[in-house]
N, C-alpha and C positions, 0 to 999 in steps of 0.2 A: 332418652336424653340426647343420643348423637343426632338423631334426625330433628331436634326441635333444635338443636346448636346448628345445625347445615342450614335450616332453615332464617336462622337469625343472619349468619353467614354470610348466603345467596342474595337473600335482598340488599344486604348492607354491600354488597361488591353489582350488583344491579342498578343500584341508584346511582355510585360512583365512583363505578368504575372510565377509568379516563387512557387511552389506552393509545392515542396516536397525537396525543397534547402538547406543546411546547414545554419543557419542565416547568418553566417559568409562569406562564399564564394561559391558563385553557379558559376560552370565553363560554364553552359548553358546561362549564363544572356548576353542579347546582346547587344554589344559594333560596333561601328562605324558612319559612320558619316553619314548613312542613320536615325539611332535614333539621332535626335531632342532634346535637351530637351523644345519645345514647344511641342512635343509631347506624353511628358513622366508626366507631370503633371495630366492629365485626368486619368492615370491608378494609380499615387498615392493618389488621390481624392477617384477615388472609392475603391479602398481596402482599407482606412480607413474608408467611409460611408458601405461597405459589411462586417467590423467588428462591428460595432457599430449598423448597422440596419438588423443583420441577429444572428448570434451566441449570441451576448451581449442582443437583444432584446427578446431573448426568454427567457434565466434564468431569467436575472434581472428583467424579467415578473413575473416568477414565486417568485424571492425573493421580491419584491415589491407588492406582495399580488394581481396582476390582472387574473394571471391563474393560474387557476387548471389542472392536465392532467385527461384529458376528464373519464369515468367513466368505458370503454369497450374496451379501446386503453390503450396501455404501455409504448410509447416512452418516454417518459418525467418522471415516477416515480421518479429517483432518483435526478430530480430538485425538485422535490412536496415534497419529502420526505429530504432532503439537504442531500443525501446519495453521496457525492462526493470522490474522491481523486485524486492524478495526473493520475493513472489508467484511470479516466474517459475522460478524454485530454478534460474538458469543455474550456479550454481558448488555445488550438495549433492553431487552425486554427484560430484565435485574433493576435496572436504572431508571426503566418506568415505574414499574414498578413502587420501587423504592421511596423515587421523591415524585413522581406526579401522581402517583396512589398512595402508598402511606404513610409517608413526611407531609404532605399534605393535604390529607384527612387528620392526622393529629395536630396538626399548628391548627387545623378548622375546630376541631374540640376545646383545644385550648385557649385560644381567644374567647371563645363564648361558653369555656366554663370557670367557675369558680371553685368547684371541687379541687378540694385538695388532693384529694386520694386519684380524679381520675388524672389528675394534672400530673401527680406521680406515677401511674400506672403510664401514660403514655410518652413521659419522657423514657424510663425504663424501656419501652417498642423504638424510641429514637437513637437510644444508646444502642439497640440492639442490631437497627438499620446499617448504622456509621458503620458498628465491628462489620459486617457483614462487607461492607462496601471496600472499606479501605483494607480487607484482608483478600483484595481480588486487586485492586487498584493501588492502592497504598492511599490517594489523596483521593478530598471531594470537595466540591462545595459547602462550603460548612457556615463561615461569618457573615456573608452576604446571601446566603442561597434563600430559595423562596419567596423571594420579597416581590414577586408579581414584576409585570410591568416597568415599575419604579427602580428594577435594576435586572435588566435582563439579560447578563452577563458577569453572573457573579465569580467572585474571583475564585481560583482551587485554591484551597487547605491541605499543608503539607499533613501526614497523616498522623503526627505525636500532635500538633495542637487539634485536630479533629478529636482525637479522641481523648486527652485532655481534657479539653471544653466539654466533651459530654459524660464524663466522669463528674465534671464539676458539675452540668447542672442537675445528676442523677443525685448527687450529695444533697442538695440545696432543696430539692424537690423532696426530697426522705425529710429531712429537716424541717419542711413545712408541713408535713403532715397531720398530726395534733391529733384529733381522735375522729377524723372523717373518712367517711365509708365508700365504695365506689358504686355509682349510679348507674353506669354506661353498663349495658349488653357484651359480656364478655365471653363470648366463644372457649377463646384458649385457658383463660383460668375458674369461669366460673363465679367472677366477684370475690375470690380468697384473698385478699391482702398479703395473709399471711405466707400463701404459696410466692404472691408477686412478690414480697421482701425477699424470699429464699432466691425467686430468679435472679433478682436484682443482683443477690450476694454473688450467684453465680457467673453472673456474667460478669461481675469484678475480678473474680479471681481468675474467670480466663483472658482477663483483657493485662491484669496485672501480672501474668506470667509472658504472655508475650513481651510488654515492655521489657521486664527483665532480663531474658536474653536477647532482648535488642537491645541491652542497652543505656536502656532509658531510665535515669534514676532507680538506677538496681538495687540498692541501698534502702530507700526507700520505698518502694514497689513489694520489697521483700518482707520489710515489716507489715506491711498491710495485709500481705496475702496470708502470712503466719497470724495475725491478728483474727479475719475473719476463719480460717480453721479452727482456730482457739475458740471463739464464739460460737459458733456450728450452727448457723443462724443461715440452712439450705432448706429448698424446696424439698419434699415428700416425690418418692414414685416418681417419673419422668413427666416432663412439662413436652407437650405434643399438642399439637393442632388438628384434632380427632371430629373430622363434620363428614369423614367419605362414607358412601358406600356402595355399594356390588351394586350398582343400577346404572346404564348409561345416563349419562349427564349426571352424575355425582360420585364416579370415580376419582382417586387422588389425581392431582395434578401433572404428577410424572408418569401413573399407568393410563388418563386419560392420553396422553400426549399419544404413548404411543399406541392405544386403541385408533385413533385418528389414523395414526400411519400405517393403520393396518399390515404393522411386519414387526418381528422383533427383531432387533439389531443386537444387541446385547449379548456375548459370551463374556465367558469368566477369565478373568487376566492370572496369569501363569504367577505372579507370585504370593496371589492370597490362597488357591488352590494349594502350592506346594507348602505353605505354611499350616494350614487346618489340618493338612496331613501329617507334617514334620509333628506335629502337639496331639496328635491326634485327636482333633478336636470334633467332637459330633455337630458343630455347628455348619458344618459343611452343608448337611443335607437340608437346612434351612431354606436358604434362597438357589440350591446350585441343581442342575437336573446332569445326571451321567449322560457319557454320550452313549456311541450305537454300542458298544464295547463295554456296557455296567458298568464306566469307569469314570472317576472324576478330573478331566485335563483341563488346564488352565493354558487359553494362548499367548504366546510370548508377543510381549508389548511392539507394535508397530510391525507385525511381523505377515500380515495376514496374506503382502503381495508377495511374500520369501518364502513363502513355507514350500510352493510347487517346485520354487530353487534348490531347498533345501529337500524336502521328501521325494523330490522327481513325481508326483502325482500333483494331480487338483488337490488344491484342500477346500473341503469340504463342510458344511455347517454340523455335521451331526459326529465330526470327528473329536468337538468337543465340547466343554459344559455349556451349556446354555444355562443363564438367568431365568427363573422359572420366575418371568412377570406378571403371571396370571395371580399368582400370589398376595399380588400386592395392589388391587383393584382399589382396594379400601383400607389401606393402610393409611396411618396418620404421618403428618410431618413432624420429626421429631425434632425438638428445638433445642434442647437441652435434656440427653439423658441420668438418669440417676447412675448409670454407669460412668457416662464423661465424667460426672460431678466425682466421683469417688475414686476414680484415676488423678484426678489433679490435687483432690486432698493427699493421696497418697504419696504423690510428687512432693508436695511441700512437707509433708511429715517425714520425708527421705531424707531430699534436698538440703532444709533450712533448718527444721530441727533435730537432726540427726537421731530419730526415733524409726529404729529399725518393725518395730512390735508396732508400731499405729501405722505403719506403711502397710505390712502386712494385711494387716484388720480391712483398709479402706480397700488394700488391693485383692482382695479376696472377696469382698462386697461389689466391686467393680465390677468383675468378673461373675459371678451369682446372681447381679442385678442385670446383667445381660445376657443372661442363660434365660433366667425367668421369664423377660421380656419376649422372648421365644419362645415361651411355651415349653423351655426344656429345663424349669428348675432340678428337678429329680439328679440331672445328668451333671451339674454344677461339680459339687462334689468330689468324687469320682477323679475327673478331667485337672481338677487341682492336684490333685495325689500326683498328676505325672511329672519326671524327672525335668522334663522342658518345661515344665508352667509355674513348678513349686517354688513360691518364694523363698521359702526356708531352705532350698535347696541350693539357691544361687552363693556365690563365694563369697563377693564382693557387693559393694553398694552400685558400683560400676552396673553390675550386670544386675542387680534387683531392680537399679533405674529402667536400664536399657529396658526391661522383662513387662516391665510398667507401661512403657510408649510402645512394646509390639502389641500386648493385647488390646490396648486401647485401639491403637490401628484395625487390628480381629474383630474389634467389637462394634465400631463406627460402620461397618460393612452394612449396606443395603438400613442404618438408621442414619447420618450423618456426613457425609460423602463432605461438604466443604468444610467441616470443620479436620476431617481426617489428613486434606491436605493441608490446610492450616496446619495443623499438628506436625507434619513430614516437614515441612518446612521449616519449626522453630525448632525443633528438636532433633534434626537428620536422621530420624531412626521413622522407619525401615532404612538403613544405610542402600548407598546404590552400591550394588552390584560391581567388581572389577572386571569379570568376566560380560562381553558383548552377548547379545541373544542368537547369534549362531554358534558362539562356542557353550553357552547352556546347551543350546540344541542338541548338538554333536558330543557334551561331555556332561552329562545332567548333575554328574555327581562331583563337578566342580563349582556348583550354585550351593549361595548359602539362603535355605530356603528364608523365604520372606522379604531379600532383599530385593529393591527398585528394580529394576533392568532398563536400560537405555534402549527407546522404541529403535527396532532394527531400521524402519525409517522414518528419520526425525529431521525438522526441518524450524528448529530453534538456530540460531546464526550462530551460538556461542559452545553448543551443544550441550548435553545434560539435559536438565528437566524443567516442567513449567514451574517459575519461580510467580508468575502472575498472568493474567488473563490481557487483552486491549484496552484500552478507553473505545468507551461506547460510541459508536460511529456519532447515533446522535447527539451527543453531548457533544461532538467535535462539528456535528452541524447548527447545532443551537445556540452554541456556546462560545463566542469569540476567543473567550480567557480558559477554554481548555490547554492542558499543557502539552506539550509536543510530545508528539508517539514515542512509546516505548516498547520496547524488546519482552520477547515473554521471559528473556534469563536473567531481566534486571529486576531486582528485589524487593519488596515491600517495605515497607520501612522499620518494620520490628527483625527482618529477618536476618539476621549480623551474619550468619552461613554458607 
């Protein structure tokens, strides 16, 4: 089954794929009646899973505390170190992506279908695109975008009516549905409706928890989000983008990148190490390889030019974990786990209904369905029993909350990477760190494991941490009504913290 989905996949990102286009109008895009739109669905599927499980997976790695760049290699410095600007084009190749690949392969579906169901399947990948976008940016093109030619400087959308607007027309499109079946070539789900209504639900309930500690009709937001809990109306098993495998030219997108680069850049960031350890968590040995030492060290964020300051020796690549990226050749991008989904019911069974027993239930399923997805069901169990992890253990709702957003953070590790800082962002937990990463260095046991750490060199102007990524250089060369640069410490727009 994976290799006839790779196959549906490949060609549908082969015929159109558009990759150095104006967002606006690419006179190369191909138009007639040999393109399908049954077969133009599979190449917008994966140029949103190739933005999310290859560029997005690597920063939001390093902003969500799982990697370090390796000790003897340089690619990655100016993520370790948050030394960005539009100059560094961290999010073009997201932004192609996005709307000159699959914003606009789905408006090409939808004008020329009448299907109801595929019309709702692909607004569901549009709702999916915006979250994606404006949770790096905060705003996008949204009321004018696309429109070719005929407006080729559309204006930005602040990022509540972006998404907004695409709540609304994900409602509107559910509403039209009726009893029509989907046509199009579906990679990611298969033709399940019923899984895509589950997506759908999910991606409401993570779009509606953001608003509400932004903010944003909290009141409202809150009843919805407790509504769809109540209905329990989610996807089965985890929703993944599963076409790779172990063969050159059909590796995933993030382990092709760096078979290209022929080096691995990649060690293990010093506060998910001292956390899997503090919980004593057997997830460790998942994605992390001991150094020379059988031991598992994680390096302290931004630290990699300080450590010869601080140890008086070179440091060196084997002095700590490396990322075992061979691992992950043909691993799927995972889009929405059964574990996030069951961390956020948990949240609202806390939060809004003050039900301490259904929090528990979801959070313990949370955590089991992210064990399993490892391969380590057996070890589930067990791991719960310990005094740091035990729900039942914790005093207060306080801390059963808190206990809910660390694991989720533990769990999003090597599946999830932008949504995990997403997560860090609306909710401050992993909390930063009081203590600087030379006095961790020098006093280990004044760290409280798991919290953030402040890269020893950081080169955010306001200091702290990435609160957002640049605008894409080229949106700011294409795009007259792009808005004026911003700072990586200024905030998204859900993110009131």
């Amino acid at each position: 089954m994976k290799k006839n989905i790779l196959l549906y996949a490949t060609a549908g990102l082969l015929m159109l794929s558009s990759c150095d286009l104006d967002i606006n109008e690419d006179p190369n895009y191909p138009k007639g009646k040999d393109v399908t739109p049954d077969l133009v669905l599979p190449a917008a599927e994966n140029f949103i899973a190739n933005a999310l499980g290859d560029q997005m997976f690597t920063y939001a790695g390093f902003f969500a505390q799982y990697f370090e760049q390796r000790p003897e290699q340089n690619q990655y410095n100016t993520y370790a170190e948050l030394h960005l600007d539009e100059g560094s084009n961290t999010l073009d190749r997201c932004y192609r992506n996005l709307f000159a690949g699959a914003m606009k392969d789905l408006l090409d579906i939808t004008s020329r279908s009448n299907n109801a169901a595929d019309k709702y399947i692909c607004t569901i990948l549009r709702v999916w695109s915006y979250q994606l976008f404006t949770d790096n940016v905060s705003d996008a093109p949204y009321t004018e975008a696309l429109k070719g030619s005929s407006l080729p400087n559309p204006k930005w959308d602040d990022g509540k009516t972006v998404m907004e607007g695409v709540l609304s027309e994900l409602d509107q499109a559910e509403a039209a549905l009726g009893s029509a079946s989907i046509t199009l070539k579906d990679p990611l789900m298969e033709k399940n409706l019923s899984q895509w209504k589950g997506f759908a639900n999910a991606l409401r309930l993570r779009i509606y928890l953001r608003m509400i500690d932004g903010g944003i009709d909290a009141a409202g937001y809150t009843a919805k989000a407790k509504a769809l809990v109540a209905a329990n109306g989610f996807f089965t098993d985890d929703v993944k983008f599963d076409v790779y495998t172990n063969a050159e030219g059909q590796y995933s997108s993030w382990y092709g990148s760096i078979f290209r680069l022929k080096a691995n850049n990649y060690v293990a960031a010093y506060p998910i190490v001292a956390y899997y350890q503090a919980t004593s968590d057997p997830r460790i040995s998942y994605a992390l390889l001991q150094n020379k030492d059988n031991a598992y060290v994680g390096q302290l964020p931004g630290s990699k030019t300080r450590m010869k300051e601080w140890t008086g020796k070179t440091w060196k690549n084997d002095y700590v974990s490396e990322i075992n990226t061979d691992a992950f050749a043909d691993s799927p991008v995972y889009v929405f786990t059964q574990s996030e989904l069951q961390f956020l019911i948990a949240e609202v069974q806390l939060r809004f209904n003050n039900d301490v027993a259904a929090a528990k239930t979801a959070y313990e399923a949370a955590v089991t369905a992210d064990f399993a997805s490892r391969g380590m069901a057996g070890k589930a169990a067990a791991f719960l029993t310990g005094p740091s992890v035990d729900f039942a253990a914790q005093a207060t709702d306080a801390d059963r909350l808190k206990l809910i957003y660390m694991q989720k953070w533990a769990a999003f590790f090597m599946r999830n990477h932008m949504e995990a800082w997403s997560e860090i962002r609306r909710t401050d937990v992993p909390a930063i760190s009081g203590k600087t990463a030379q006095e961790i260095y020098t006093t280990p046991s004044s760290y409280t494991a798991g919290d953030m750490i402040i890269p020893a060199v950081n080169y955010i102007q306001a200091g702290g941490l990435a609160k957002r990524v640049p605008y894409p250089q080229n949106a700011r060369r294409l795009n007259t009504n792009t808005p004026a640069a911003k700072l990586m410490s200024d905030r998204v727009f859900w993110d009131a913290h």
